[in-house]
C-alpha positions as CSV (number, residue, x, y, z in Angstrom):
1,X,104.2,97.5,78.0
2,X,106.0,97.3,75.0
3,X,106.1,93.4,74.8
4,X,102.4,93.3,75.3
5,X,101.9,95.2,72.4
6,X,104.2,93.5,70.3
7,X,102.2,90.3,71.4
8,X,98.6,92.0,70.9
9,X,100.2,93.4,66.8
10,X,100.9,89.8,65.6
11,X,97.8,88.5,67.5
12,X,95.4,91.2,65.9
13,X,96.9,90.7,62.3
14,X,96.8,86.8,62.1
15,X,100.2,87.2,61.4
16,X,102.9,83.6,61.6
17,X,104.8,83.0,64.7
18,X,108.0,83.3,62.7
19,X,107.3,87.3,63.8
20,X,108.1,85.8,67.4
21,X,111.4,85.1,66.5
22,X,112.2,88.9,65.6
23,X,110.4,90.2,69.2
24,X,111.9,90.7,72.3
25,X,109.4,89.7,74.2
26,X,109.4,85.8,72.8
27,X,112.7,83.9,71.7
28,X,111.6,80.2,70.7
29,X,115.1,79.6,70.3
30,X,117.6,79.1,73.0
31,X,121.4,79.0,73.7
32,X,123.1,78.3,76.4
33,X,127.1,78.5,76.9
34,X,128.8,78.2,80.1
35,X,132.4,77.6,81.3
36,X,133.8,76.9,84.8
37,X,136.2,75.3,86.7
38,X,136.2,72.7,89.2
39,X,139.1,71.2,92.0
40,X,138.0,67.4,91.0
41,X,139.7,65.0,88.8
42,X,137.7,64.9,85.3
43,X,136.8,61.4,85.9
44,X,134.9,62.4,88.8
45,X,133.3,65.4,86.8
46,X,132.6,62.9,83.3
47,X,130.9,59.9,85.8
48,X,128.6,62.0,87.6
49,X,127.4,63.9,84.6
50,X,127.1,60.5,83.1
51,X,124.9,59.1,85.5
52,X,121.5,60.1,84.3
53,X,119.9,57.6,87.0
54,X,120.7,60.3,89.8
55,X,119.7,63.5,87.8
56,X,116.5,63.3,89.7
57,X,119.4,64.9,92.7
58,X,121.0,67.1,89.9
59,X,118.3,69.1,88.0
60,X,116.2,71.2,89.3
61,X,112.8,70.1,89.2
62,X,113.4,66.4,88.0
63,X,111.5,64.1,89.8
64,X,112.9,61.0,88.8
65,X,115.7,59.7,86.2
66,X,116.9,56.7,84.7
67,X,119.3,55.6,81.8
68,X,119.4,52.5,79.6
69,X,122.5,51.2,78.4
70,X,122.8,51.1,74.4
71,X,126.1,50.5,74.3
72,X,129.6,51.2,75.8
73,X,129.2,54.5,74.8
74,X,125.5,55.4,73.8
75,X,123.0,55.1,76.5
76,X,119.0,56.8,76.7
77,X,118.1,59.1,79.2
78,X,114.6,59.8,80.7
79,X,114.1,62.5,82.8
80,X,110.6,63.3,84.5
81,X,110.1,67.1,85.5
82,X,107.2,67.7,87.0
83,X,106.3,72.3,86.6
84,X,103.6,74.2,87.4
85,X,101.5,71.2,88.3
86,X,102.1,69.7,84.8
87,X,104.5,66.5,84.1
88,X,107.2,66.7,81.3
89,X,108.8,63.5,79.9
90,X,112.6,64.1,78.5
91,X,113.9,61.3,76.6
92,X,117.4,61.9,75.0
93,X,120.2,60.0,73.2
94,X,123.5,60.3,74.6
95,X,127.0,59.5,73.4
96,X,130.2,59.7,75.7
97,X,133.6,59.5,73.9
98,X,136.9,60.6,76.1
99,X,136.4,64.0,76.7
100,X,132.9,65.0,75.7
101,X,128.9,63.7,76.3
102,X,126.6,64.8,73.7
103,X,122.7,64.7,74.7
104,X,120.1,64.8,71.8
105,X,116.0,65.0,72.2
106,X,114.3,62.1,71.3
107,X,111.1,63.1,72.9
108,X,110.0,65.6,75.2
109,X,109.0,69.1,75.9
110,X,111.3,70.7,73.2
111,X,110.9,71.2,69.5
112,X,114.4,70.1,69.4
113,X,117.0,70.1,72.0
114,X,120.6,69.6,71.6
115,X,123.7,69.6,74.0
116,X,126.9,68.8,75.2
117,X,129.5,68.5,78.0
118,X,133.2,68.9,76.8
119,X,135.8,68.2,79.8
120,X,139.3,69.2,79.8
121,X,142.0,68.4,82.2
122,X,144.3,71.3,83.5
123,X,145.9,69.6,85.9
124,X,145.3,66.5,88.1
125,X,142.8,68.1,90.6
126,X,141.5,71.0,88.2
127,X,139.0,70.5,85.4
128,X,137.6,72.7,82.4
129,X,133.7,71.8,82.3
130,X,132.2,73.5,78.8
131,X,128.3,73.0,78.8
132,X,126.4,73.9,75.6
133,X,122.8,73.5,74.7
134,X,120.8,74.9,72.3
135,X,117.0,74.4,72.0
136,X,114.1,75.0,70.2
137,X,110.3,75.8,72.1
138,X,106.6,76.0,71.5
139,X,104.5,79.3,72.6
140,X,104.1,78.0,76.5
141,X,107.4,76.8,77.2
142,X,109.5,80.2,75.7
143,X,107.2,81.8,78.7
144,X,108.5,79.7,81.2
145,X,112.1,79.4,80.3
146,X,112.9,83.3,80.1
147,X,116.1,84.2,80.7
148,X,115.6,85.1,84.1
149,X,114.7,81.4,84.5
150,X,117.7,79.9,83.1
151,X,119.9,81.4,84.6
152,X,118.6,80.6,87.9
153,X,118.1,77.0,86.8
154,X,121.8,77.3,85.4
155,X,123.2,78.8,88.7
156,X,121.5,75.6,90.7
157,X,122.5,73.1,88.4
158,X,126.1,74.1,88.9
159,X,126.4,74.4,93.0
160,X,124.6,71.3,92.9
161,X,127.3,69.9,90.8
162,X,129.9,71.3,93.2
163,X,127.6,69.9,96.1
164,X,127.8,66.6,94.9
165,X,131.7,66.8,94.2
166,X,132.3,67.9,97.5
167,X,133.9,70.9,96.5
């Protein structure tokens, strides 16, 4: 109950959406941290995260993928997540160095989106996979992407990233 109200005060006093960012019940800003560890050589972990032309078998909800080489190390991304009957185009620019790919918005759902992958070798089979993204939404998409929801969508993406490592 309380969220609805909190909704209906700003509502009935006209009041900026900046008051969002102080409620509980709507966070337009995002962060996401997580750290595991997986048996696979980092190689195998830093080319399949790489490979944005099979996140379509990755993501949750992403219907198809594809990437366009920029250079050795920059590429685009385009993702196309379909949700709740509507389509969602994710266009990002992505740079790979040694250890780490960094994946920034270009276009998309997002009023900005920013992320990274940071890969560390512990020993020849065992890897330290650091996944950070922080992003910025509009009114509709803060609904949709609760907490509740990205964790879930979180959980998936991870087993599916085990799936696909065979581990």
């Amino acid at each position: 109950m309380y969220s609805l109200e909190v909704f209906y005060q700003v509502y009935k006093s006209n009041a900026c959406c900046i008051n969002f960012y102080q409620s509980t019940f709507l966070q337009l800003k995002k962060i996401i941290k997580e750290e595991i560890y997986l048996n696979a050589k980092i190689t195998d972990i830093f080319r399949l995260i790489e490979n944005y032309e099979d996140y379509e078998n990755f993501i949750p909800g992403c219907k198809s993928s594809s990437k366009k080489v920029i250079s050795e190390s920059v590429s685009q991304g385009t993702l196309n997540f379909e949700f709740l009957n509507k389509r969602y185009t994710f266009v990002s620019l992505n740079n790979s160095t040694e250890d780490r790919i960094e994946m920034k918005q270009l276009e998309g759902p997002f009023k900005s989106f920013f992320a990274h992958w940071k890969f560390e070798s512990t020993d020849e089979l065992k890897t330290k996979v650091q996944f950070y993204a922080e992003f910025e939404t509009g009114f509709v998409m803060s609904v949709i992407l609760n907490d509740f929801m990205i964790n879930n969508l979180k959980d998936l993406m991870i087993h599916t990233l085990k799936k696909q490592l065979n581990i």
